[in-house]
DONUNU-252945 format. One record per residue (C-alpha): x, y, z; residue in one letter. Coordinates in steps of 0.1 Angstrom, whole numbers, plus 2048, in hexadecimal, padded with zeros to 3 digits. Layout:
N
XYZa ...
//
This chain:
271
771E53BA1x 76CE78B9Ax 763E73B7Bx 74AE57B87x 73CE73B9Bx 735E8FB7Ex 726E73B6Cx 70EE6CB88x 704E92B8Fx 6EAE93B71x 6D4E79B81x 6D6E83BA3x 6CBEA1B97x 6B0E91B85x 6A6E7EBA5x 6A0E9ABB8x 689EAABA3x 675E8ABA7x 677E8CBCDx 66AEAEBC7x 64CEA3BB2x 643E85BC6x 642E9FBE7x 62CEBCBD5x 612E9EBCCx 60EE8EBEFx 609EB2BF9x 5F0EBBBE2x 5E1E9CBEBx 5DFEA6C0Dx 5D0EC6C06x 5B6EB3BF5x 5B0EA0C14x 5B1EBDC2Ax 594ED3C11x 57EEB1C14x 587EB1C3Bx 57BED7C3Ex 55BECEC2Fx 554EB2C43x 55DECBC60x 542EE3C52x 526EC5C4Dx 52BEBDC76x 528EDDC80x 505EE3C6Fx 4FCEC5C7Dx 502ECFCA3x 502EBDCC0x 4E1EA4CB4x 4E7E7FCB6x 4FEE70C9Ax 4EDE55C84x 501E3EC71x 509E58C53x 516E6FC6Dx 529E55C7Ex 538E50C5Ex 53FE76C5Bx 553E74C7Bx 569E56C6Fx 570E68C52x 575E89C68x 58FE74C80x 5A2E65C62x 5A7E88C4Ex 5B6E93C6Fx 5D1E76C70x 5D4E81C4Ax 5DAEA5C56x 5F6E9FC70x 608E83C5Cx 60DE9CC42x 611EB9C59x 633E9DC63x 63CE99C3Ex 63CEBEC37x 654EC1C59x 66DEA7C4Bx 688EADC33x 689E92C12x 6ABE85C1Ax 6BDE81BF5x 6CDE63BF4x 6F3E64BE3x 6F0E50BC1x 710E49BBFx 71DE22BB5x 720E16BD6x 6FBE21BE2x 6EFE13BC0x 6FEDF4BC4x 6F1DEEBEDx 6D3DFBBDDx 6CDDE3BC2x 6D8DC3BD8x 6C2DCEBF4x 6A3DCEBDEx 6B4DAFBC9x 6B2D9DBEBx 693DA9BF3x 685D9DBD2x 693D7ABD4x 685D77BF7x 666D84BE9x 66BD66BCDx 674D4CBE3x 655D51BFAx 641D50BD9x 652D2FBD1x 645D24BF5x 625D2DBF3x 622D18BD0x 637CFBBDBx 61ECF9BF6x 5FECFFBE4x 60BCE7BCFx 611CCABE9x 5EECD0BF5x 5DBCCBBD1x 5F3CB1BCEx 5E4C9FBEAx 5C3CACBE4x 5C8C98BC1x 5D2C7ABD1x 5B1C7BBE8x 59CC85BCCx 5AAC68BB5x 5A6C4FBD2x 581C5ABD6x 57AC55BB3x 58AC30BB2x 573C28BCDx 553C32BBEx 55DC25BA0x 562C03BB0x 540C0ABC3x 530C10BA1x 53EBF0B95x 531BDFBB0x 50DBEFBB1x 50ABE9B8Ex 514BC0B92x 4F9BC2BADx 4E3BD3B94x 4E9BBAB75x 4DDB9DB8Dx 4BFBA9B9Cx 4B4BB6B7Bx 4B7B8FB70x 4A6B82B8Ex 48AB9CB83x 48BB91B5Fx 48DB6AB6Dx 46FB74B88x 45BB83B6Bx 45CB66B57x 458B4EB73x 437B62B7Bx 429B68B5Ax 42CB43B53x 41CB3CB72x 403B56B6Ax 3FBB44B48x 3FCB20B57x 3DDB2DB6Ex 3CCB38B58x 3D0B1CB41x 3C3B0AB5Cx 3A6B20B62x 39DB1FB3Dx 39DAFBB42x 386AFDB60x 36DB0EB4Dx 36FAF9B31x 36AADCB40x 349AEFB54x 33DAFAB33x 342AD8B24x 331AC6B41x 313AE0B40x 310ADFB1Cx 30EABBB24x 2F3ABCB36x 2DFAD5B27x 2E0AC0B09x 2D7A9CB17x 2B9AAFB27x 2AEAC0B07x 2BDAAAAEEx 2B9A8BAF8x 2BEA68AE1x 29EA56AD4x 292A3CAECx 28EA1DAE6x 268A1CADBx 277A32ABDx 291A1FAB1x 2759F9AAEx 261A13A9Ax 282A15A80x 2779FCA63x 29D9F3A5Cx 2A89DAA78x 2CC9E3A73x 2C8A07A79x 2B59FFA9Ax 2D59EEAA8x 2EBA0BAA1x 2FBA1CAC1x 2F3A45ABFx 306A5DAC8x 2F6A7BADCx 2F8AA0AD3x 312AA8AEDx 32AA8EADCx 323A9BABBx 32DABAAC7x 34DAB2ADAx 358A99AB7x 352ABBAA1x 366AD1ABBx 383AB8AC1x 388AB4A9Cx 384ADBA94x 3A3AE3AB0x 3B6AC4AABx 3B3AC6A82x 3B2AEBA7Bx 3B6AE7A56x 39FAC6A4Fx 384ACEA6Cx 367AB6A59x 35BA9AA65x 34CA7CA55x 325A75A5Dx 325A51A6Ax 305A43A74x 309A47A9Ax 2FDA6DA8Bx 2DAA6EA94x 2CEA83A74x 2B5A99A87x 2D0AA6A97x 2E9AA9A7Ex 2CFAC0A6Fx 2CDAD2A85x 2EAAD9A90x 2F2AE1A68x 2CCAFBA69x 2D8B10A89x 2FDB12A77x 30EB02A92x 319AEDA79x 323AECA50x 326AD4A36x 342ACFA1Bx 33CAE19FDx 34AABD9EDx 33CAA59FDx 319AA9A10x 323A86A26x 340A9DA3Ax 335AB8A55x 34DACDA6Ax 342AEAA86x 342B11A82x 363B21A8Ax 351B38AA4x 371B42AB2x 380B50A90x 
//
């Protein structure tokens, strides 16, 4: 044991000298404190007695809190550092004090982590639950989606062919009002020889031959040029009344075949 002792001196020795260092720093930091409290004492008193704003409020916080400084140091200087004996036995309570402290320290750490962790653990849980239902929501906005955009697409087709079948219907309308005024422009301007004309004819079997009038010439020529786009001609019977075939062949409402001058067909106006 003794010479556990002589072996211990050296560092106890050692210690003290650090006890002594750590004491002459806290008391030159308090000296610092107490010059920057005498300063502060010498700023309030050229101030006087005149209302404190708030950086002289401030002064006197800092006035009240050098004063604690002064008189808690004032009680350190008064003590004696008590030098604890390093000997084993003081080592040893030593190191299993702070060893306990430390694992207590650890196991409150542990704690603190076991419960953050059970709460983002059910945070998760929430979080992943959330998400499954708004996925499911998505899936079930975008079913809803996929069949109204059919019903539009089926709507829009629906309408535009309804769109086009009145029109159609229109176009027909108007055709058969342009046919029927056509008509009658041309039985009131055009009309067919009488009869006086045709006993003028020399050739009896001409006389007896059933005309056609302009307006039919006309509808033949336009029936043949829609309904046989690629042979449009027709052949000049003799229900043709000449003098209108001319002129319906003069104003170019009408054209022969470059082969053969017995075949007529109308002008592709709408070409």
């Amino acid at each position: 044991m003794s010479m556990n002792q002589q072996d211990l001196n050296p560092d106890s020795t050692t210690d003290v000298d650090d006890v002594t260092d750590v004491e002459k720093e806290l008391i030159k930091e308090c000296e610092d404190i107490w010059r920057d409290m005498e300063e502060c004492q010498n700023k309030l008193s050229l101030v006087g007695t005149e209302t404190l704003t708030d950086s002289n409020a401030q002064l006197s916080l800092l006035i009240m809190q050098a004063k604690h400084l002064t008189a808690e140091l004032s009680q350190w200087q008064k003590e004696t550092p008590k030098i604890i004996p390093l000997n084993e036995d003081v080592l040893v309570t030593l190191g299993t004090e702070e060893f306990q402290k430390l694992r207590y320290d650890l196991e409150m750490v542990v704690s603190t982590i076991q419960s953050k962790n059970e709460k983002l653990k059910e945070d998760l849980e929430r979080e992943q639950q959330w998400l499954d239902e708004q996925e499911q929501i998505m899936k079930s906005l975008n079913g809803v989606h996929s069949e109204l955009k059919k019903q539009i697409l089926q709507f829009s087709e629906s309408r535009i062919f309804n769109e086009l079948k009145t029109k159609m219907l229109n176009i027909k309308e108007y055709k058969a009002k342009l046919l029927l005024t056509l008509g009658e422009f041309l039985e009131e301007h055009f009309p067919l020889p009488d009869a006086k004309n045709k006993r003028k004819k020399k050739n009896t079997q001409e006389a007896t031959i059933q005309l056609i009038t302009l307006h039919e010439m006309l509808e033949i020529l336009i029936n043949k040029l829609f309904d046989v786009p690629h042979d449009p001609y027709v052949k000049i019977s003799d229900s043709f009344w000449p003098p209108y075939v001319e002129l319906l062949l003069r104003n170019g409402i009408a054209l022969r075949h470059p082969e053969d001058p017995t075949r007529i067909r109308l002008e592709a106006f709408h070409q």
